[in-house]
VEXVOFI-99903 format. One record per residue: residue in three letters; residue number from 1; x, y, z of N, C-alpha, C in turn. Coordinates in steps of 0.05 Angstrom, whole numbers. Example, Ala and Ser with C-alpha at 12.3 -4.5 7.8 and 13.67 -1.06 7.14 Angstrom:
<pts>
@res:ALA&n:1&nx:264&ny:-114&nz:156&cax:246&cay:-90&caz:156&cx:264&cy:-66&cz:156;
@res:SER&n:2&nx:257&ny:-45&nz:142&cax:273&cay:-21&caz:143&cx:258&cy:1&cz:157;
</pts>
This chain:
<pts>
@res:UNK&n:1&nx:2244&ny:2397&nz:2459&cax:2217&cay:2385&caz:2457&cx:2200&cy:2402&cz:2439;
@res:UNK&n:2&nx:2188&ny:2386&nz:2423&cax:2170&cay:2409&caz:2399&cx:2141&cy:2420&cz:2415;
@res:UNK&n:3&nx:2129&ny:2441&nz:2406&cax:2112&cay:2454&caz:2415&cx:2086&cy:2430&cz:2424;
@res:UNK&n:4&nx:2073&ny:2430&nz:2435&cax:2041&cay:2418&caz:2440&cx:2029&cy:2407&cz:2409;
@res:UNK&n:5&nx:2028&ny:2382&nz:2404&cax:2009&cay:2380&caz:2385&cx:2035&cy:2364&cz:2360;
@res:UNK&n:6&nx:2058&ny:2377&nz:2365&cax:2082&cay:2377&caz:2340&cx:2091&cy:2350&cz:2345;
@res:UNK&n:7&nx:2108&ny:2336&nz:2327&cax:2122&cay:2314&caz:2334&cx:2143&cy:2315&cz:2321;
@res:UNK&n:8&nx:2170&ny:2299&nz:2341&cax:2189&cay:2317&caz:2324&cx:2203&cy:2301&cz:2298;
@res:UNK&n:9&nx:2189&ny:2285&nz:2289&cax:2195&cay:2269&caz:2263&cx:2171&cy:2249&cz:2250;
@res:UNK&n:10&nx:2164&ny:2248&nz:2223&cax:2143&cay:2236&caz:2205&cx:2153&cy:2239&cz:2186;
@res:UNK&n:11&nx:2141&ny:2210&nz:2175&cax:2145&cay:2211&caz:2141&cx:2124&cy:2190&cz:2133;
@res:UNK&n:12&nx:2109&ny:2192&nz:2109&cax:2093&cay:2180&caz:2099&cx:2111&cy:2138&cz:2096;
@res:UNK&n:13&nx:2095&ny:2125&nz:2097&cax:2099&cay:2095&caz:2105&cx:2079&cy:2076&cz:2076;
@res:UNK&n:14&nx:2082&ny:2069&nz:2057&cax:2061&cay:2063&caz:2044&cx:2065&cy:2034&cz:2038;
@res:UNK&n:15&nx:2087&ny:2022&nz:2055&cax:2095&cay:1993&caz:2055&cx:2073&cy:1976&cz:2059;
@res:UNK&n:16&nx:2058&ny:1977&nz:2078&cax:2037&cay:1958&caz:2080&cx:2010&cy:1962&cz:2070;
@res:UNK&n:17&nx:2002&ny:1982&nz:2053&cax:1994&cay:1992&caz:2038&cx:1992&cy:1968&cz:2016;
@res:UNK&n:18&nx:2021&ny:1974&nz:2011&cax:2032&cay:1959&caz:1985&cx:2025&cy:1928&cz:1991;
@res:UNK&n:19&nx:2037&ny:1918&nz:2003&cax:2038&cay:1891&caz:2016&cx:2010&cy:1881&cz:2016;
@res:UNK&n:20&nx:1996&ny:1889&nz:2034&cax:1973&cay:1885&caz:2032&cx:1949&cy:1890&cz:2013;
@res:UNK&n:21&nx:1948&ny:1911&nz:1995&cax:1924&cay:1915&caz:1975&cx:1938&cy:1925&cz:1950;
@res:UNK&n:22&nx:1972&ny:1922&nz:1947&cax:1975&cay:1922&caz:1912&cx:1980&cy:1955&cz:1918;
@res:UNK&n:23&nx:1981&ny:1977&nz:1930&cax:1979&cay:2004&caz:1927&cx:2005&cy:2007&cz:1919;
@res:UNK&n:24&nx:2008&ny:2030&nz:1897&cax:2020&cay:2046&caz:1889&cx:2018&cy:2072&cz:1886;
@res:UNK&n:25&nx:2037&ny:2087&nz:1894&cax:2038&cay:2122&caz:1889&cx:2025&cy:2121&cz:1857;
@res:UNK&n:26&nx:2016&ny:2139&nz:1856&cax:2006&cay:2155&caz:1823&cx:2022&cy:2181&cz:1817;
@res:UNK&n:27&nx:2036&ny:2184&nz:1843&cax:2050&cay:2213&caz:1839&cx:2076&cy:2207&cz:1848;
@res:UNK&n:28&nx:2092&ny:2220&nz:1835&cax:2119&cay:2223&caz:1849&cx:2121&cy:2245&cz:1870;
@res:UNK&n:29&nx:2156&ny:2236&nz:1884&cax:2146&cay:2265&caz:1901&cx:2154&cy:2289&cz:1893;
@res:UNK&n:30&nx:2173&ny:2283&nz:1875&cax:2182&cay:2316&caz:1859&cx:2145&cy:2324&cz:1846;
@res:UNK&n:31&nx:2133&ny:2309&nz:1836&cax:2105&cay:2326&caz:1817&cx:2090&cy:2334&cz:1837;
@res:UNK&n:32&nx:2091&ny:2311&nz:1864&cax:2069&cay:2329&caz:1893&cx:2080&cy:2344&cz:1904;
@res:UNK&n:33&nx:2109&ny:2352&nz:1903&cax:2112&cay:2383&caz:1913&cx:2115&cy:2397&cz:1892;
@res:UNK&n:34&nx:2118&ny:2393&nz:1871&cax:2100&cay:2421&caz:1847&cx:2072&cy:2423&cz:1861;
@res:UNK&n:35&nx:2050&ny:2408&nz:1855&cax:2032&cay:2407&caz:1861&cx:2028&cy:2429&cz:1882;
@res:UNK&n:36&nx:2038&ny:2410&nz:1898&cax:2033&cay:2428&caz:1933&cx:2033&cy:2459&cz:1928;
@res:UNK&n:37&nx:2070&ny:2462&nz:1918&cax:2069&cay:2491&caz:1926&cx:2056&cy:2507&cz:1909;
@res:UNK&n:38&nx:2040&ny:2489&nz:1885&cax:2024&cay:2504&caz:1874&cx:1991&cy:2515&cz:1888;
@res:UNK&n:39&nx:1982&ny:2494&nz:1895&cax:1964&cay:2499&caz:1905&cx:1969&cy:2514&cz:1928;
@res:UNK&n:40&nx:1995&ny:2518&nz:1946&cax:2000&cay:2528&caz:1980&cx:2002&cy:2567&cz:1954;
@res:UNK&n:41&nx:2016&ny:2569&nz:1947&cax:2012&cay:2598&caz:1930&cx:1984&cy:2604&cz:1923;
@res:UNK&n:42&nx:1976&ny:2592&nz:1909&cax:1942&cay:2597&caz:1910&cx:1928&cy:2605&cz:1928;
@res:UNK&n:43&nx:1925&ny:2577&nz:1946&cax:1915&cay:2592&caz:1962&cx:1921&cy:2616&cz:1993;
@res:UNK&n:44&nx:1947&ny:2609&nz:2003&cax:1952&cay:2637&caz:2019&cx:1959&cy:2658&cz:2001;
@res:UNK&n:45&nx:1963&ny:2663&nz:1967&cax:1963&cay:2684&caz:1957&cx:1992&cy:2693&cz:1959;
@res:UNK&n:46&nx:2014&ny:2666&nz:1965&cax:2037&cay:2685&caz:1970&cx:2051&cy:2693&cz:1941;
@res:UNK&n:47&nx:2064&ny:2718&nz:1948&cax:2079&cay:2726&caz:1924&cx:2108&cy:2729&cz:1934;
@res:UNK&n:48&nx:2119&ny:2730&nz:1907&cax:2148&cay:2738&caz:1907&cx:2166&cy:2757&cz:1893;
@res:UNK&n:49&nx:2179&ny:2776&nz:1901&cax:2189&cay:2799&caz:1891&cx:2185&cy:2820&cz:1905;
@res:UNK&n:50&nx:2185&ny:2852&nz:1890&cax:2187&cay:2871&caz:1907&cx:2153&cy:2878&cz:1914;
@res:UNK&n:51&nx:2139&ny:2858&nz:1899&cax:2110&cay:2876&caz:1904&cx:2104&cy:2847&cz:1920;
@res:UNK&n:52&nx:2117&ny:2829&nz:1936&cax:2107&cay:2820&caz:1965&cx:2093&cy:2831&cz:1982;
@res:UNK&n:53&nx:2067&ny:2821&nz:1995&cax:2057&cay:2830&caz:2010&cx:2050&cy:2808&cz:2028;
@res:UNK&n:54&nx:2042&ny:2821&nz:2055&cax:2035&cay:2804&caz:2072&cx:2013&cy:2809&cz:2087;
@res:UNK&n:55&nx:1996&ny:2777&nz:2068&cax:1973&cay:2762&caz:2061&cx:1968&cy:2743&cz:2087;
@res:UNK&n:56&nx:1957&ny:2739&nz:2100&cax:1945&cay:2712&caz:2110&cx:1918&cy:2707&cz:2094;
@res:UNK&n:57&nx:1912&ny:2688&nz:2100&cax:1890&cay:2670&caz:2089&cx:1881&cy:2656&cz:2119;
@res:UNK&n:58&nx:1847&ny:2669&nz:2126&cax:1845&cay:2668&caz:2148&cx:1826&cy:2630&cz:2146;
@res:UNK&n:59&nx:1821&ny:2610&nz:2158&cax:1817&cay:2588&caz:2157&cx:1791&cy:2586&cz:2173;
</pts>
């Protein structure tokens, strides 16, 4: 059982979306996870290699 709050499966649904008002993605999902993990590096600051450090990014 997943923690309080978690669920243990989702995925985005944009079928009736579609169906109903014409919607289409503008993004694929390979360019929104460029995106993402661009912006998720940005902002918690993570790095990679030997000069890793460990950053939180307090919210």
């Amino acid at each position: 059982m997943p923690p309080n709050g978690d669920v243990p499966f989702t995925h985005a649904n944009v079928s009736l979306a579609r169906a109903e008002l014409g919607y289409e993605p503008a993004t694929d999902l390979a360019a929104g996870l460029r995106k993402f993990v661009k912006w998720y590096v940005g902002y918690y600051g993570v790095r990679s290699g030997p000069e890793k450090e460990n950053h939180q990014h307090s919210t």
